[in-house]
N, C-alpha and C positions, 0 to 999 in steps of 0.2 A: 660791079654788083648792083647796079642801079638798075639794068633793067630786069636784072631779076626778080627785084623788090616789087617795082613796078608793075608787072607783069603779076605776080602774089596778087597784090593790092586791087588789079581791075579784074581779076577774077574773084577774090574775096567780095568786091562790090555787090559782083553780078549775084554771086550766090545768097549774099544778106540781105535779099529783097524778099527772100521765101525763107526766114530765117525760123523755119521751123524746130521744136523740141520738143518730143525726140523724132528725129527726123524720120520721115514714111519712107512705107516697102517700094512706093512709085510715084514719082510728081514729073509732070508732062507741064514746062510754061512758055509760055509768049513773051511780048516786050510791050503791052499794052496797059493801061492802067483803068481802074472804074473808080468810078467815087460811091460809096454805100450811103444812105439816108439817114439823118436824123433821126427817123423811129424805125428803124429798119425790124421787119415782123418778119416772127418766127413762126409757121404754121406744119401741120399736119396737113398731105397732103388728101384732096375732099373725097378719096375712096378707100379712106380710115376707117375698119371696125371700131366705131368708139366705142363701141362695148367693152373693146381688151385694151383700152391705152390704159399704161398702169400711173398711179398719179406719180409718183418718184419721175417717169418723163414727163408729164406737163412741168413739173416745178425745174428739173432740169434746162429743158428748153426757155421756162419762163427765165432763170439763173441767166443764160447764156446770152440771150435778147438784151438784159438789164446790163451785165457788162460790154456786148457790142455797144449797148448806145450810152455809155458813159464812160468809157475808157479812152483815155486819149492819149496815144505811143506816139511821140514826135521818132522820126528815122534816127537813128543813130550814125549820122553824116556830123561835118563839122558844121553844113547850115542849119542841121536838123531836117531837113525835107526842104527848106525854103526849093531850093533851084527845083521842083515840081510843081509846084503851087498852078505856073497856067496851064500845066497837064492833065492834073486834078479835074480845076475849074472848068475845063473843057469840056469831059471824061463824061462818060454815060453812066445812070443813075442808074443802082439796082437797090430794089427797093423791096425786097424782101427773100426770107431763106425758105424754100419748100423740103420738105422731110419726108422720108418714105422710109418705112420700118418692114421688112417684107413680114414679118410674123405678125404684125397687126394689121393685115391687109385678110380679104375674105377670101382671095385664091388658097391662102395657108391653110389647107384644111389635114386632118380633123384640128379643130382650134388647139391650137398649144395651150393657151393660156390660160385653160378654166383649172380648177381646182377641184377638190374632191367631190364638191357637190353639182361638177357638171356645168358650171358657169363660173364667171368671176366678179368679187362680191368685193366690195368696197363694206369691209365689216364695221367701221366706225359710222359712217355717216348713210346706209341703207342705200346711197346712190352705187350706180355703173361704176367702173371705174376709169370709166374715158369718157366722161360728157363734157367734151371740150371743143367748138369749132375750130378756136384761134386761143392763141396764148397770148394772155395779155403782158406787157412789160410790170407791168405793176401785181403781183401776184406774192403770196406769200415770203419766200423765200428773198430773204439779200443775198447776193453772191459774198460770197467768203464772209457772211453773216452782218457786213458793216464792222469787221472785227480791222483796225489798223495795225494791228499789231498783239504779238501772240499773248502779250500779257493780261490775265485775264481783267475783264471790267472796262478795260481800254474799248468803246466804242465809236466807231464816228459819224458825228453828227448827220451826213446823209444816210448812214445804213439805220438809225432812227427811232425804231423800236426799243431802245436801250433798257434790251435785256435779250437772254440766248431765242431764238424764238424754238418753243416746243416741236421736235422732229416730226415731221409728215406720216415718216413712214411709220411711224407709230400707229398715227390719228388715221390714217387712212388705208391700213391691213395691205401693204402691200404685198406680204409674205403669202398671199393667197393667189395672188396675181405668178404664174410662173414666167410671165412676158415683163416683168416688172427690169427695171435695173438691179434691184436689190436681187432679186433670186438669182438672176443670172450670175454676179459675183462672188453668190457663194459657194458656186458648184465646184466640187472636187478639180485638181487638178490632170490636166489630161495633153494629150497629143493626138487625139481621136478626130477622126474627118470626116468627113460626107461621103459617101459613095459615086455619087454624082458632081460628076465637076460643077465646079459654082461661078458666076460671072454676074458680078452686080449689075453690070451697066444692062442687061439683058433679062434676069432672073427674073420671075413675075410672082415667086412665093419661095419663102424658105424649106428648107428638106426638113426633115422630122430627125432625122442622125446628125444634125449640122455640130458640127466641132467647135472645142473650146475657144481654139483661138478664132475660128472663124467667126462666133458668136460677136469678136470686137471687133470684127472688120467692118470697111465702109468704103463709100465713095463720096468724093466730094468733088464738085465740076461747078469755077466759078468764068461766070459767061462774061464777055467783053463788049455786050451789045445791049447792059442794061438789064435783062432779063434774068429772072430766079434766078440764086444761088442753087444746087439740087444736092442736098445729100442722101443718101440712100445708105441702108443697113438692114444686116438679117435682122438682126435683135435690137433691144431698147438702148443695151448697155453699146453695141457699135455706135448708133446714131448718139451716143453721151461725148464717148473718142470723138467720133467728127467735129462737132459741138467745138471740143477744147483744140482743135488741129486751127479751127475756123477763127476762133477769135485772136490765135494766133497770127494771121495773117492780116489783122487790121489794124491801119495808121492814122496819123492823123497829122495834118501840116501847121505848124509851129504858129506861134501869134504872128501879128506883124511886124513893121518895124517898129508901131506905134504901142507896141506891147499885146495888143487888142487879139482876143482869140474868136475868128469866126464861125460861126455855125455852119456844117455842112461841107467840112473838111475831112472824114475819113475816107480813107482808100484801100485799095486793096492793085498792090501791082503784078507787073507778068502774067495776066491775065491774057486769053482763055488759060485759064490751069487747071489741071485735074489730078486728083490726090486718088490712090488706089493704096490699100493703108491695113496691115493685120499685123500684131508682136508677133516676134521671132520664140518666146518664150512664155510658159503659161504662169510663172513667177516671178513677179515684180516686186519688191518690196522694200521697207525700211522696219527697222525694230528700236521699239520706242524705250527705254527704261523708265519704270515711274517709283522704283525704290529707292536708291539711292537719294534722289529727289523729287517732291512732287510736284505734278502740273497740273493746273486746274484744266476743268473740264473742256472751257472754251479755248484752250491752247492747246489740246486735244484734237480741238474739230477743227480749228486752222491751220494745224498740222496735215489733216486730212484731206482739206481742203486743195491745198500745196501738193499733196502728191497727186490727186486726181488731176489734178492740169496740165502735168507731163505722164499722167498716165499708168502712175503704178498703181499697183491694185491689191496686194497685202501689205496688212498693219499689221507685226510680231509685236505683241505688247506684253511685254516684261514687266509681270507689274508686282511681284513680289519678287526680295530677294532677303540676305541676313538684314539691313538694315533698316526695313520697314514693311509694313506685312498692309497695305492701305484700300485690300478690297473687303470689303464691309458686308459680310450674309446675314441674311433674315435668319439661320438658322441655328437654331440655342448651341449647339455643338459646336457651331463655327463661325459664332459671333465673338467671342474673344479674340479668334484671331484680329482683327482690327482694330477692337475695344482696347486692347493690349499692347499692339505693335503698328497703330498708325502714329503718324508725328501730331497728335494732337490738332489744334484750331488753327487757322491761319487769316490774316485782314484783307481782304478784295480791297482794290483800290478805292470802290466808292464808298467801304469803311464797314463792309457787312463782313459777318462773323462765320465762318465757315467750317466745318472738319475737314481734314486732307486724309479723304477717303474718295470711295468711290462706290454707293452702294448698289444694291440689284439692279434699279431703276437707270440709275447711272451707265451702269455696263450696258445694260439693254437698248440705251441711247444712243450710246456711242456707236455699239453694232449697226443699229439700224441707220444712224448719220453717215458714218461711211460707208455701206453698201447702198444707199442710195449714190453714193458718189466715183459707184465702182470699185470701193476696196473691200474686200475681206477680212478680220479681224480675229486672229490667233492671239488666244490667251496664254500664259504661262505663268505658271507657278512651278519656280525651280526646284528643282528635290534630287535626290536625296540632300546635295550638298546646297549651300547656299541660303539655306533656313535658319533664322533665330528669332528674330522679331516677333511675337503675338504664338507663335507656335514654344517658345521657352513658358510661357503662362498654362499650357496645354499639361494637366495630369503634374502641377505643380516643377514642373520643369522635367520630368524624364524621360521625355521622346529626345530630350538633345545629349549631342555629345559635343565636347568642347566645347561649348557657349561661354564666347564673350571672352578667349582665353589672354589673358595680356600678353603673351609672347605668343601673338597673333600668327606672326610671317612664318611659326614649325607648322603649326596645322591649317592656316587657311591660303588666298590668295589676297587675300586684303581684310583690315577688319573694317566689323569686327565677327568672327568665327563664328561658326554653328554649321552642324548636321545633324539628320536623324542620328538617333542611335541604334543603327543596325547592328554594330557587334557590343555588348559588352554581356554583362553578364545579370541579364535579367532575374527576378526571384521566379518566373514561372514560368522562364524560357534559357533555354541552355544556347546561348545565340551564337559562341565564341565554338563551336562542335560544331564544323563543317558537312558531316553526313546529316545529320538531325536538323541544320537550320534551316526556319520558318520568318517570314515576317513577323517581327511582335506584335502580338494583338493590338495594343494601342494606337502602335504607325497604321498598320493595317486600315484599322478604322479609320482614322486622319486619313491618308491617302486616299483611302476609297469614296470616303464622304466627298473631301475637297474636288476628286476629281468629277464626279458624279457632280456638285453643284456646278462648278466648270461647265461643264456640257450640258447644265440643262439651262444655260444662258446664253449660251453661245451658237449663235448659228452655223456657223463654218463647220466645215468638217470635221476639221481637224485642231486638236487640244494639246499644247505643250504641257512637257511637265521639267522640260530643261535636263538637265543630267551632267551638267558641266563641272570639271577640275572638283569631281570626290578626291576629298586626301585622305590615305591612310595614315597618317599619323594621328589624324583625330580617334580614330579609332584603334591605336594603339596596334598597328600591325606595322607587318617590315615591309613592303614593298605593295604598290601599286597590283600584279597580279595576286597578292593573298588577298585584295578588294572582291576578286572575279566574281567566287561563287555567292556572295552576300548580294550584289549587283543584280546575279544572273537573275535571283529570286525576287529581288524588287523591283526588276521592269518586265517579270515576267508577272506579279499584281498588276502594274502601273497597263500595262498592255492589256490583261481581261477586263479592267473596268471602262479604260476606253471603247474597247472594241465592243464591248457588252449592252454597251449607250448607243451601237453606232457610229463613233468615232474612229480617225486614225491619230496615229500617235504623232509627235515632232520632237526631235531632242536633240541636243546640240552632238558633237564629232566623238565626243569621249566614248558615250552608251556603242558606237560602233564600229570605232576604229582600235580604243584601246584594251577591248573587252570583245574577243572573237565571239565566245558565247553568249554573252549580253547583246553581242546584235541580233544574236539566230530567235533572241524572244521578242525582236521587232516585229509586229504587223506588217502587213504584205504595203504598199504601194504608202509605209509611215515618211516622213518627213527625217532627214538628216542633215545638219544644218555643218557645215564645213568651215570651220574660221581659223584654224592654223595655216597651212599649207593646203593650198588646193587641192594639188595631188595626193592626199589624203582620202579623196573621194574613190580612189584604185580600191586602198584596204578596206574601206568601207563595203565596197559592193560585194569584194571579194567573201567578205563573213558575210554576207546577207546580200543577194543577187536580187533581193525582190523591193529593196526603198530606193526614194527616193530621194535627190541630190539638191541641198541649198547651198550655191556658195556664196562665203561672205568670209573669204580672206582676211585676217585683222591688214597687212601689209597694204590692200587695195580697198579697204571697205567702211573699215572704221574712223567714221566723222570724229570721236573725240579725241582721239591721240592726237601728240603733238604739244598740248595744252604744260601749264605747270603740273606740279606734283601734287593730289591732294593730302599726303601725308606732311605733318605738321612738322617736324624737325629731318624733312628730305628738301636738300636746293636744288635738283636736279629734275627735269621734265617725268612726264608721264614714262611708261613703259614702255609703249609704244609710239613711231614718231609721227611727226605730220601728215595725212594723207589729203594731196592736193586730188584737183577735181583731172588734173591731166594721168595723176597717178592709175586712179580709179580706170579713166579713159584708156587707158592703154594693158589693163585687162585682157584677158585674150580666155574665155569660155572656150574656143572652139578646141584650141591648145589643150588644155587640163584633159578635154574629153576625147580629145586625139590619144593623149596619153593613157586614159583610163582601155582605150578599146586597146591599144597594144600590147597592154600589160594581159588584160582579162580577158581576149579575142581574138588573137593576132593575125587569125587566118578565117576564122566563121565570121562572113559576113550578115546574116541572119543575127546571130549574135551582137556584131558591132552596132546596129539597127536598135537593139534591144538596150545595148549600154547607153548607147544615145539620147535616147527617150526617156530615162534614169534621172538626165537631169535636168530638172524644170525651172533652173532657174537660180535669180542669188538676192542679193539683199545690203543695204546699207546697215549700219548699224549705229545708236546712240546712246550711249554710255554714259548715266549723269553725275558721278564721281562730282564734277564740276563744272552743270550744265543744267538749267532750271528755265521757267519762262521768260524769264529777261535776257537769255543768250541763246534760247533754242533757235532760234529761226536761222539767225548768221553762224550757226554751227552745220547747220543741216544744206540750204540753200545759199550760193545755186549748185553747191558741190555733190547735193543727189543727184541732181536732175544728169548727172555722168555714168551713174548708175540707170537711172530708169531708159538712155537707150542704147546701154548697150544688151539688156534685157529685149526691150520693145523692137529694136531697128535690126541687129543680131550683127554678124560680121563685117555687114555692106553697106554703107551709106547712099548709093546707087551701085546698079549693078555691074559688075568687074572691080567697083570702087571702095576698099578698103576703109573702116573707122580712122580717123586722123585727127590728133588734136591739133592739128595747126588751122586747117579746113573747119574744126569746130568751134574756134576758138570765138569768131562771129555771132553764129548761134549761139554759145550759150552766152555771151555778153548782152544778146538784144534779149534773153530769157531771163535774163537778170532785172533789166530796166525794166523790163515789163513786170516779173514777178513786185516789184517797187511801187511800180505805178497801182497792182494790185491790194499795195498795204503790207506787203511780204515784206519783212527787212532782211530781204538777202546783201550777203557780204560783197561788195565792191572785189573785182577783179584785175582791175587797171583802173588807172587813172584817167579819166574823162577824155582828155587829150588822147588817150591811145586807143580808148574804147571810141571814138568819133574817126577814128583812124585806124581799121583793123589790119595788123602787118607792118603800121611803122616802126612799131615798139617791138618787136623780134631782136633776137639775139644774131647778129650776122658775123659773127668771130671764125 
């Protein structure tokens, strides 16, 4: 068995020198090493329209410069790097990274970038919005804000500014800019492509039709001779990907024996290398809960922060359910709702007095903090089922049914209980009369306002309104299908007002799998979010041919199971059991959708093509039952980051080569120490010894 292991182990070696995550569509290396510079600079290259740089990349680039040049990853060896050190010191300097954006280049014509009045306008401050020669390390933005950890007020001392610093893309109207990173990550979701084959290393200007996912793609080509770094991309948001692929790849060689750490030790090995890099999927994500429990804002953006550096790119934010209603409107109608059903004040660490809300300004912030950062940010407020909180205050409590019932477990799924009251027996509506039923004026209004301010805060396209585990008992019927026709009528509302605004819809599995005709009143290309059984996604499509496919398995997806029970006289775990990051890893998307086309296609290939494209994609999920900013990070990290590429990298780890947790097992260890070194407190996966060791620690029985 020995040289088995062995033979593991000096292949694990070779492959943890590029210990990328999530790992690319193509990486070409050598056996060479460079050492990179003390201030290694980040620039645009000098035949940049500056007129379209959008600032969201300058601050980008600035971000990525400030963590190259103060990040320091010793190898994850037992010497830590030491046995490289005269390889290093030898090794040819490169001393700066050159960037090439092909849509801000002036062969891209007609200019993508302007906006409706024909240019593009930096609306806050009257300037360009690319007067940048060089990006300096010192520029606004800290990388992951100087936050060390996700609780909020916790700052450290180098990130220095101690307080959140006010979002750019606010201040500097990037949403005008369509070359911006921001607009790019909000665009609908697609599988749409260029007409014309595309070839970075070659292209001299973006295509006008160029595709979603191509939109992330990039190249990155690190030279062995000292000279530029080059990375190249269609768009802003590609060249953001490369950015985070890049910093990935630099080290740095341990103190000495005298303790002492010297200047002028990062490296970069395997070099000539070259990264050719696009997701396999147009949906990456994680779904945040902030009902159950609240999370202040700046454990929000370091949440967000963490996913843009392996790359996922929607945030599903849950932010109302029964047990606290905490988004906050300007609007007399639906300012109760939080007035009512937020959890009241809460103390910041450095002893300031807060609400655990989140008002207009708030939302608006966060939107635009993460679409500078590449992610999209889907709101939801769950309906029908799932309401109590700040909506039982609404018309003196008679939009609910069941509110608060203490023999919780007949009508709900946890307390404490609420839904609309779609059936009972209104004085002005005969609701319980299946031919005659209407939405009740008062839900009606409530639904339609809520959604309406919804989408006129939200940038994305698309606007949850959830739809998950209605129970008929709350509303006094006999069985799940006597829910249908009451359903049909309120996501056939929930539907006109999204789509009315603009929007498409997203709602979890039940609106489409357990209600045939409740899906036929989906929007075309709406969001369906799958978390029982995958193959659930068959019956889905089946009633409604035209949405589209989220998986998120509770079995393979959901970070909180596992945990104790949060019910107070239960000794038994959660409902659901532990999901490890191998579980997750061994996923199989292609599987589900093999099975989807066989069920719904078996012989039309045309068709098969069409179910395929159905599904865009899946999602982690986090659940705060018992789970708040002092455990979110070690709940979440590094066990998303098994989710983000099996999304991003897709079936293949190289090509012929199959996803494999034993092969990953490397990477996501050196994705750990690193996310650490970034201030992440991701959870420890082995023990130091084993993680210095990848392959000793195996099971060999």
């Amino acid at each position: 068995m020995w040289f088995i292991r062995t033979a593991l182990l000096l292949t694990t070696a070779v492959s943890s020198a590029v210990a990328l995550w999530p790992q690319p569509k193509s990486l070409t290396t050598s056996k060479s090493i460079t050492r990179i510079s003390t201030d290694l600079s980040f620039n645009l290259v000098q035949s940049t329209d500056r007129s379209r740089v959008p600032s969201d990349l300058t601050e980008a680039i600035d971000a990525a410069a400030k963590l190259a040049n103060s990040v320091d990853l010793w190898p994850l060896t037992p010497d830590r790097g030491e046995g490289l050190r005269g390889g290093v010191e030898k090794a040819p300097l490169i001393a700066s990274v050159e960037i090439k954006v092909l849509e801000l280049m002036p062969e891209t014509m007609p200019n993508p970038c302007v906006g409706g009045k024909g240019k593009v306008e930096d609306t806050q401050s009257g300037k360009g919005a690319g007067e940048v020669e060089k990006v300096s390390r010192r520029g606004l933005q800290t990388p992951f804000q100087g936050r060390k950890s996700a609780v909020a007020g916790e700052v450290d001392d180098a990130g220095a500014d101690k307080q959140v610093i006010e979002d750019s893309s606010i201040q500097t109207g990037v949403w005008g800019n369509k070359c911006s990173i921001s607009a790019h990550a909000i665009r609908e979701l697609s599988y749409n492509s260029s007409t014309k084959p595309l070839n970075l290393e070659t292209d001299k200007s973006a295509p006008g039709d160029l595709g979603y996912l191509d939109a992330e793609s990039y190249r990155l080509f690190v030279p062995d001779n000292g000279a530029s770094i080059q990375l190249t991309s269609y768009t802003s948001l590609g060249a953001l990907r490369g950015l985070q692929t890049l910093l990935q790849l630099i080290y740095a060689l341990p103190p000495t024996a005298e303790g002492k750490v010297e200047r002028g030790t990062r490296f970069i090995q395997n070099v000539p290398l070259t990264i050719s890099d696009q997701p396999a999927y147009p949906y990456r994500g994680l779904l945040l809960d902030t009902a159950r429990n609240f999370f202040p804002i700046e454990t929000i953006k370091k949440l967000i922060d963490t996913m843009g550096f392996v790359k996922m790119n929607q945030l599903h934010w849950h932010a109302t359910d029964t047990q606290s209603f905490p988004l906050s409107f300007n609007d007399k109608d639906l300012a109760i709702l939080a007035e009512k059903g937020s959890y009241g004040f809460y103390k910041t660490p450095s002893g300031e007095i807060k609400r655990m809300v989140y008002t207009e300004e708030d939302i608006k912030g966060i939107i635009a903090y993460a679409a500078a950062r590449g992610v999209n940010v889907i709101i939801e407020t769950d309906m029908p089922g799932h309401m109590l909180a700040g909506v039982e205050a609404v018309d003196n409590g008679s939009l609910m049914a069941c509110p608060n019932n203490p023999d919780w477990a007949s009508v709900a799924a946890e307390p404490p209980s609420g839904q609309l009251r779609l059936v009972s027996n209104w004085t002005f509506s005969d609701t319980t009369n299946v031919e005659t039923f209407s939405v009740p004026a008062p839900i009606s209004k409530l639904v339609s306002s809520l959604l309406r301010k919804i989408s006129s805060l939200s940038k994305s396209v698309y606007v949850s309104s959830g739809g998950d585990e209605p129970n008929f008992h709350c509303w006094n019927l006999s069985s799940e299908a006597d829910m249908e026709p009451y359903l049909n009528k309120f996501m056939t509302l929930v539907t006109k007002e999204t789509g009315g605004v603009g929007k498409k819809g997203m709602v979890w599995e039940e609106m489409a799998v357990k209600f045939p005709t409740v899906a036929k009143t989906l929007g075309k290309d709406s969001l369906v979010e799958i978390w029982n059984d995958a193959n659930n996604s068959a019956i889905a499509l089946k009633n409604n041919p035209d949405i589209n496919i989220v998986l998120a398995p509770v079995s393979y997806f959901y970070l909180d199971c596992g945990g104790a029970s949060f019910l107070g006289n239960f000794t038994s775990n959660l409902w659901c059991p532990y999901v490890s990051w191998q579980q997750t890893y061994s996923f199989d998307p292609a599987g589900v959708i093999a099975n989807s086309t066989a069920t719904l296609a078996p012989t039309d290939e045309k068709a098969k093509r069409a179910i395929q494209q159905r599904f865009v994609g899946g999602e982690h999920a986090i659940w705060s039952e018992t789970i708040d900013a002092t455990n979110l990070e070690q709940k979440v990290w590094p066990r998303a980051a098994a989710g983000a590429e099996i999304w991003w990298t897709g079936e293949e780890v190289e090509k012929g080569k199959k996803r494999d947790k034993v092969e990953a097992l490397g990477r996501m260890i050196d994705l750990r120490w690193r996310m650490v070194e970034l201030g992440v407190r991701a959870e420890p996966l082995q023990p130091q010894w084993c993680a210095e060791r990848i392959g000793e620690c195996n099971w060999h029985g």
